[in-house]
C-alpha positions as semicolon CSV with decimal commas, in nm:
position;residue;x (nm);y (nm);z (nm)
1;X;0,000;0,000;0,000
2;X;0,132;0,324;-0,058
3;X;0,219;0,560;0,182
4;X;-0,090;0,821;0,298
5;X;-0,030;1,169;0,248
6;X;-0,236;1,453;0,409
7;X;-0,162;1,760;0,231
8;X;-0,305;2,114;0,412
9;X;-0,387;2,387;0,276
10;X;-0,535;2,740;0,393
11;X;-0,472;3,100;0,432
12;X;-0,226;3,262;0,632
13;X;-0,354;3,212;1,032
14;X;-0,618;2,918;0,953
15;X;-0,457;2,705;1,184
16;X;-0,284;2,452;0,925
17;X;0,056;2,391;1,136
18;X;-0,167;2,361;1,435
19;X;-0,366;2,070;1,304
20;X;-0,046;1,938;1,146
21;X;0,113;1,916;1,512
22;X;-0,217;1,822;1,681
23;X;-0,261;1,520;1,474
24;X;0,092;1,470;1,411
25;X;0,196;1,448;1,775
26;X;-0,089;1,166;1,806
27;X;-0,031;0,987;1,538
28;X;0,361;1,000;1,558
29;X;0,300;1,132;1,193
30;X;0,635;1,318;1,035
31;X;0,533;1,657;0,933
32;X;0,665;1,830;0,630
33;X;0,600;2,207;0,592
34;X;0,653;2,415;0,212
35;X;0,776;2,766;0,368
36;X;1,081;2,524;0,545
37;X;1,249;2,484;0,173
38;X;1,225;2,841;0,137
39;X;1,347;2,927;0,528
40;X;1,685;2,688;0,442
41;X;1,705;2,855;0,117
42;X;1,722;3,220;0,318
43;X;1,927;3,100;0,609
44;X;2,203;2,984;0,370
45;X;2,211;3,339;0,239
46;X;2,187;3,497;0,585
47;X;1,825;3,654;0,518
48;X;1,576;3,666;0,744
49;X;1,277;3,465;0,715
50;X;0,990;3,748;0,682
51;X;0,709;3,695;0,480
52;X;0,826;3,958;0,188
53;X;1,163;3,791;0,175
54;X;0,939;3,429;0,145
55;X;0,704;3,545;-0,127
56;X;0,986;3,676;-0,293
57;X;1,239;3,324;-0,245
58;X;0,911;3,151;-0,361
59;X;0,852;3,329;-0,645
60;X;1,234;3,336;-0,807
61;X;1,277;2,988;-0,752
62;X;0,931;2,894;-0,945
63;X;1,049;3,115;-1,226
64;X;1,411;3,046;-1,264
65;X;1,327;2,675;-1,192
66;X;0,979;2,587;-1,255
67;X;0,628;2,593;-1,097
68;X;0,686;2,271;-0,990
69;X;1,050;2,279;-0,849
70;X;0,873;2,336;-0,469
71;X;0,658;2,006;-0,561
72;X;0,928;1,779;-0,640
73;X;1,143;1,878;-0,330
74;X;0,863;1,794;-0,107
75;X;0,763;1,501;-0,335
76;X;1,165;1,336;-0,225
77;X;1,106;1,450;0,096
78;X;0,751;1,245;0,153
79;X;0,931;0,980;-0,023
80;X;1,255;0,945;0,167
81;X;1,013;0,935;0,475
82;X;1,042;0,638;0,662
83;X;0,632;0,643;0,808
84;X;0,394;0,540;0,663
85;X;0,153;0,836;0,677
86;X;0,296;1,155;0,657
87;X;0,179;1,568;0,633
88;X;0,227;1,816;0,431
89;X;0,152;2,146;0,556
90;X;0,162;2,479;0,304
91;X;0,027;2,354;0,045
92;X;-0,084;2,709;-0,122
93;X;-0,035;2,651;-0,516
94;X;-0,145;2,417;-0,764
95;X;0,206;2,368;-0,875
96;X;0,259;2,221;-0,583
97;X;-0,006;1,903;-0,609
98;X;0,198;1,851;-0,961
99;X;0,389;1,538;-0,762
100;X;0,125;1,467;-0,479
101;X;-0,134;1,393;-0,592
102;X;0,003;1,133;-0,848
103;X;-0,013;0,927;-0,533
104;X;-0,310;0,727;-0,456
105;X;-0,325;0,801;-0,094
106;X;-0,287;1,165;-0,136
107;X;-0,562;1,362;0,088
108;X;-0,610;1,742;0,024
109;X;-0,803;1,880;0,331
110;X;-0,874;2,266;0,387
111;X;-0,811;2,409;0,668
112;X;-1,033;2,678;0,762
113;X;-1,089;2,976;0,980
114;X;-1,270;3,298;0,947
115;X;-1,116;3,629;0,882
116;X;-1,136;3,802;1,203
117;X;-1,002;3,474;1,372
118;X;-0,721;3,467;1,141
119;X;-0,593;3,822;1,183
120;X;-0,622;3,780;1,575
121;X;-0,410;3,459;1,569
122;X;-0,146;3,629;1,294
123;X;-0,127;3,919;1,555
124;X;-0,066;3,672;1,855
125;X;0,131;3,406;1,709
126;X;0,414;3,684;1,600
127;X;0,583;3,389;1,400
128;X;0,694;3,624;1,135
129;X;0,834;3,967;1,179
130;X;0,596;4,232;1,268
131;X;0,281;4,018;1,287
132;X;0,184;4,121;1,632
133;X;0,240;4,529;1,524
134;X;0,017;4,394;1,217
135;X;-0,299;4,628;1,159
136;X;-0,662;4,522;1,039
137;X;-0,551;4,710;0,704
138;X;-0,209;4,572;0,644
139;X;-0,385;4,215;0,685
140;X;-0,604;4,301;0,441
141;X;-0,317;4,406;0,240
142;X;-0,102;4,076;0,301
143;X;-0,449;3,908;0,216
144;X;-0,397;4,032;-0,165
145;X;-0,029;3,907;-0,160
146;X;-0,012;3,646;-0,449
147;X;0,103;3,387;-0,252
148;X;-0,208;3,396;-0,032
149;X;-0,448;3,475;-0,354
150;X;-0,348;3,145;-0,481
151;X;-0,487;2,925;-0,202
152;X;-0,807;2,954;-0,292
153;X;-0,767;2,774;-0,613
154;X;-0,582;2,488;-0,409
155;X;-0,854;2,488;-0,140
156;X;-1,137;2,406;-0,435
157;X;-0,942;2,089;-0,494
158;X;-0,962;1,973;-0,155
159;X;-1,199;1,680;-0,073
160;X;-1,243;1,762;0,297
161;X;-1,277;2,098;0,465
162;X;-1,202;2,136;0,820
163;X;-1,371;2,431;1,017
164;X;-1,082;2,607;1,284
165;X;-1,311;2,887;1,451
166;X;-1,291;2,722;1,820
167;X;-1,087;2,607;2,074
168;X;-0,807;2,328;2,012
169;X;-1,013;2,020;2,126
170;X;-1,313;2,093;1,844
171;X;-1,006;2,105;1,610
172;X;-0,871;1,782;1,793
173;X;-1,216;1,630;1,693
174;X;-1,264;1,774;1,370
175;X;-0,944;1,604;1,256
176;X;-0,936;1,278;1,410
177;X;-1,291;1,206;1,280
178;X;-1,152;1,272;0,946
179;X;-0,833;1,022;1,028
180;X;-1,072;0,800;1,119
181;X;-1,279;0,817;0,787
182;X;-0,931;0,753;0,605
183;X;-0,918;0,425;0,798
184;X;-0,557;0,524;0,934
């Protein structure tokens, strides 16, 4: 059987790395995240890892190398995995499906949260420079970025959708019931 792949996608403060490490720490599930090609790529050249400076790795890469280049990276990853279920968290292009989903077992599942819940947890999380200085407007702003216009695209693809708007046990039950429909 091949291996079962849970690929995440959502907007920026949806809660996808949450769900990835709720269900990951679990499951003992190895968790593979897009953004952490593009973080290596900027630590070797001694940038920091702000947003701007990821949109912008993201893009160059995709057009010196391909849309696809992300895709294949994470495709060796998955496959150099060990487990036999793993996630993949970032998911925010179609370009980056191009390898995924060839497998079988490949499971697209939205995460979801609503706006206001999003900017709140952007603000509080402060995992990127100046999130928790971040205003209602430049949200809105970072909102029309193309790297976060392209998600929705992704998220039409995915066959399950999974509601974040409450505490972390409703997440915690949202996603095992959907583990448990994948008979993992």
């Amino acid at each position: 059987m091949s291996k079962l792949i849970l690929g995440f996608v959502g907007q920026a403060g949806a809660g996808k790395n949450t769900a990835a490490k709720l269900i990951g720490e679990k499951h003992s599930i190895e968790i593979f995240v897009f953004s952490d090609i593009l973080k290596d790529l900027l630590k070797r050249l001694y940038l920091p890892a702000s947003r701007e400076n990821l949109i912008a790795m993201s893009q160059a890469t995709r057009q010196f190398f391909g849309q696809d280049v992300l895709s294949i990276a994470m495709d060796k990853q998955v496959s150099e995995s060990p487990t036999d279920v793993v996630i993949v968290d970032g998911i925010r292009r179609v370009g980056d499906l191009a390898y995924l989903d060839q497998n079988p077992n490949f499971h697209l599942i939205e995460i979801w949260a609503p706006p206001e819940v999003r900017f709140q947890r952007l603000k509080n999380r402060n995992e990127k420079p100046g999130e928790s200085d971040m205003t209602w407007e430049d949200f809105l702003e970072m909102s029309k970025k193309e790297t976060e216009m392209t998600i929705a695209g992704v998220a039409e693809k995915a066959e399950a959708k999974i509601e974040n708007d409450g505490d972390l046990a409703t997440l915690s039950t949202r996603l095992e019931a959907l583990f448990a429909k994948l008979n993992y």
